[in-house]
Backbone as numpy.savetxt, mean C-alpha at the origin, in Angstrom:
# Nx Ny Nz CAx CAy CAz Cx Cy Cz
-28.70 -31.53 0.79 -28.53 -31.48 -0.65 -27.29 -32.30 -1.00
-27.22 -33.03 -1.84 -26.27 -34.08 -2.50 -25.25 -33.07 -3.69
-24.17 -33.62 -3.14 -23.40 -33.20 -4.26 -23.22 -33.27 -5.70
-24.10 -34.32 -5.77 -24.52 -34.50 -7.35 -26.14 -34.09 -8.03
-26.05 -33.59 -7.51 -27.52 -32.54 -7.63 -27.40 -31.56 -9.04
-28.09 -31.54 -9.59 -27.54 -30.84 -10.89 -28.45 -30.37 -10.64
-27.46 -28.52 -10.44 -28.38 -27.16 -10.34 -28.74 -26.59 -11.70
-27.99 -26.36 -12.83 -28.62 -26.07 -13.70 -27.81 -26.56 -14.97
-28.36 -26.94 -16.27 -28.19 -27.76 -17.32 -27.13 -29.25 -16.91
-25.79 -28.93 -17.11 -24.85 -30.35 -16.71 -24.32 -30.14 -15.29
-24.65 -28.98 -14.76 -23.43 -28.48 -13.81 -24.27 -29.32 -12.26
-23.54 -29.69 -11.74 -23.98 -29.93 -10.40 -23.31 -28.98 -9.20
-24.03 -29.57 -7.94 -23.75 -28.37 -6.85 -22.19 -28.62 -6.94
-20.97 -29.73 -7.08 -20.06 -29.86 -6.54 -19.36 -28.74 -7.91
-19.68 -29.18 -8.96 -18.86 -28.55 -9.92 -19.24 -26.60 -9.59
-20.07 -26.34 -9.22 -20.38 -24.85 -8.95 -19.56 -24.26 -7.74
-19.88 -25.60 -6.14 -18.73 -24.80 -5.52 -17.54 -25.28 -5.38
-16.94 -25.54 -6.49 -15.36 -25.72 -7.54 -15.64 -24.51 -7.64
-15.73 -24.06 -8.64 -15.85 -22.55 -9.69 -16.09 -21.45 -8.44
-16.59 -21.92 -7.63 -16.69 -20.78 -6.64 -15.69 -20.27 -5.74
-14.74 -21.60 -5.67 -13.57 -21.40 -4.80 -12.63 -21.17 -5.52
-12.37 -21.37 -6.97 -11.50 -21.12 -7.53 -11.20 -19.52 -7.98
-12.83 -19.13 -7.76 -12.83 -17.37 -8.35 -12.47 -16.97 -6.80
-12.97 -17.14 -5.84 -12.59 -16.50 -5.07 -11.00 -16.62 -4.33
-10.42 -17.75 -5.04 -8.90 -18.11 -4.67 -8.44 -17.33 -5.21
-8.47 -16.86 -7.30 -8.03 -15.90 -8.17 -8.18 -14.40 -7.27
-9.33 -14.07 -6.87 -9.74 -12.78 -6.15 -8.65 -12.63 -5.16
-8.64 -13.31 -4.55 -7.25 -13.06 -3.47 -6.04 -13.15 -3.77
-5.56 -14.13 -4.70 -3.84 -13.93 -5.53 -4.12 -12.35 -5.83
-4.74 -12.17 -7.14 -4.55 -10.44 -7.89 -4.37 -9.39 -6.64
-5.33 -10.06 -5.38 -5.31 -8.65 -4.28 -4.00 -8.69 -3.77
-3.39 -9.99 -3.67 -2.14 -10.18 -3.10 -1.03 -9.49 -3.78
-1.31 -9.86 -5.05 0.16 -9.20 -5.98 -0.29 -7.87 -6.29
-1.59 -7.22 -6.31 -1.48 -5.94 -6.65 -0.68 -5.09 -5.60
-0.85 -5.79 -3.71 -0.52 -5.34 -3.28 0.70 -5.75 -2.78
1.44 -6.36 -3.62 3.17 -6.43 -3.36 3.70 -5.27 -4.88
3.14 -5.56 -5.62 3.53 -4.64 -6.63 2.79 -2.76 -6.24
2.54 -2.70 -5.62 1.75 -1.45 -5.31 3.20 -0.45 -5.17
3.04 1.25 -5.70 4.16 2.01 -5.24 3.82 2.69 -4.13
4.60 3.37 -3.66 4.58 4.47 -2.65 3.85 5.24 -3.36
3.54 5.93 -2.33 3.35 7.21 -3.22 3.71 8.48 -2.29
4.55 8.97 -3.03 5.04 10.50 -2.55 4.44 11.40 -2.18
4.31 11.89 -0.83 3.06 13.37 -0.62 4.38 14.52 -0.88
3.44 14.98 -1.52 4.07 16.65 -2.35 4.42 17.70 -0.93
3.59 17.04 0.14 3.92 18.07 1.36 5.17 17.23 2.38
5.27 16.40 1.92 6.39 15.75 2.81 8.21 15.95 2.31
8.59 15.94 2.54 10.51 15.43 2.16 11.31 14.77 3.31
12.00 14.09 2.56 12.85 12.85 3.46 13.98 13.63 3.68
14.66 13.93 4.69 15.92 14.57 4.87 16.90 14.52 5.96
18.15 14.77 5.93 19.11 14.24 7.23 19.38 15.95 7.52
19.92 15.96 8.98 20.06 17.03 9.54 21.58 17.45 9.57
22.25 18.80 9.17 23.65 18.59 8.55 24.24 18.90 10.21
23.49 19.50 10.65 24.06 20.03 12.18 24.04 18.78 13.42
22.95 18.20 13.21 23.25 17.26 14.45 23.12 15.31 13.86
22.21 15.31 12.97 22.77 14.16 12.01 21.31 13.12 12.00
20.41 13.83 12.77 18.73 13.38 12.66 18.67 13.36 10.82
17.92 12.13 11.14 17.27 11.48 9.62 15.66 10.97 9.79
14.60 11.82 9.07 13.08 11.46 9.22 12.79 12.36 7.84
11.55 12.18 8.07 10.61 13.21 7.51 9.89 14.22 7.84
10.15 15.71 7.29 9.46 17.02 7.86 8.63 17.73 6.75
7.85 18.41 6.92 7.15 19.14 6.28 7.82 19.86 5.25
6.92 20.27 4.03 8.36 21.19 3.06 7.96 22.56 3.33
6.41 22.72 4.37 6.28 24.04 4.24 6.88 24.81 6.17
6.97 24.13 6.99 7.25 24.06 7.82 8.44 23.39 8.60
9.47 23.13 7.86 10.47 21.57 7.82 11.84 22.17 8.63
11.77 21.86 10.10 12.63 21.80 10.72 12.99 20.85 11.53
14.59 20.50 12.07 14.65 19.04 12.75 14.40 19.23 14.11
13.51 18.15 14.76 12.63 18.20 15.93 13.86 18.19 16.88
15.18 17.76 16.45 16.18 17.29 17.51 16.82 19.06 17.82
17.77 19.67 16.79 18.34 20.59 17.20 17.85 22.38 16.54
16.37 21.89 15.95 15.12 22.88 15.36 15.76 23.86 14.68
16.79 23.23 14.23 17.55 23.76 12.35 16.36 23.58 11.15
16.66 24.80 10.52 15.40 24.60 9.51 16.30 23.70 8.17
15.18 22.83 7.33 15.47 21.97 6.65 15.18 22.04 5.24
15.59 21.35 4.42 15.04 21.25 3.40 14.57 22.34 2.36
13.43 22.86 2.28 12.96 23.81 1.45 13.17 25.11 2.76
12.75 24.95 3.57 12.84 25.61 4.66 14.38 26.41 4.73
15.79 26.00 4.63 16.37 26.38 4.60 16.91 26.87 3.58
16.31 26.74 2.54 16.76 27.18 0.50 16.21 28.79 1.14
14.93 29.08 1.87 14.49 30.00 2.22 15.08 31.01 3.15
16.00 31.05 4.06 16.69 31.22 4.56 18.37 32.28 4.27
């Protein structure tokens, strides 16, 4: 098939796969920046916290949240306490 083949009214094959690469170039920028602009997102069961006794810094559970290093309870865990 010739590139100057006119598939339907003025358009030929070359001008269609133009338009074809160009949507699918657009399709991949938006996926790109949605996913540089994308947030975290916070789980309600997690908290970020440092350990006051031995000085471990991660993430523990809020319903279970003690530090794996010296198994001091943490966070909500220790408000309970």
């Amino acid at each position: 098939m010739e590139m100057d083949t006119i598939v339907f009214g003025n358009y030929s094959v070359q001008d269609v796969l133009i338009a074809a690469g160009v949507i699918i170039a657009l399709l991949i920028l938006i996926s790109a920046v949605r996913k540089l602009f994308k947030k975290e997102k916070v789980s309600e069961h997690i908290q970020v916290i440092r350990c006051k006794n031995c000085g471990w810094r991660g993430q523990v559970s809020r319903y279970a949240g003690r530090c794996p290093k010296c198994n001091e309870p943490l966070g909500d865990q220790l408000a309970k306490h």
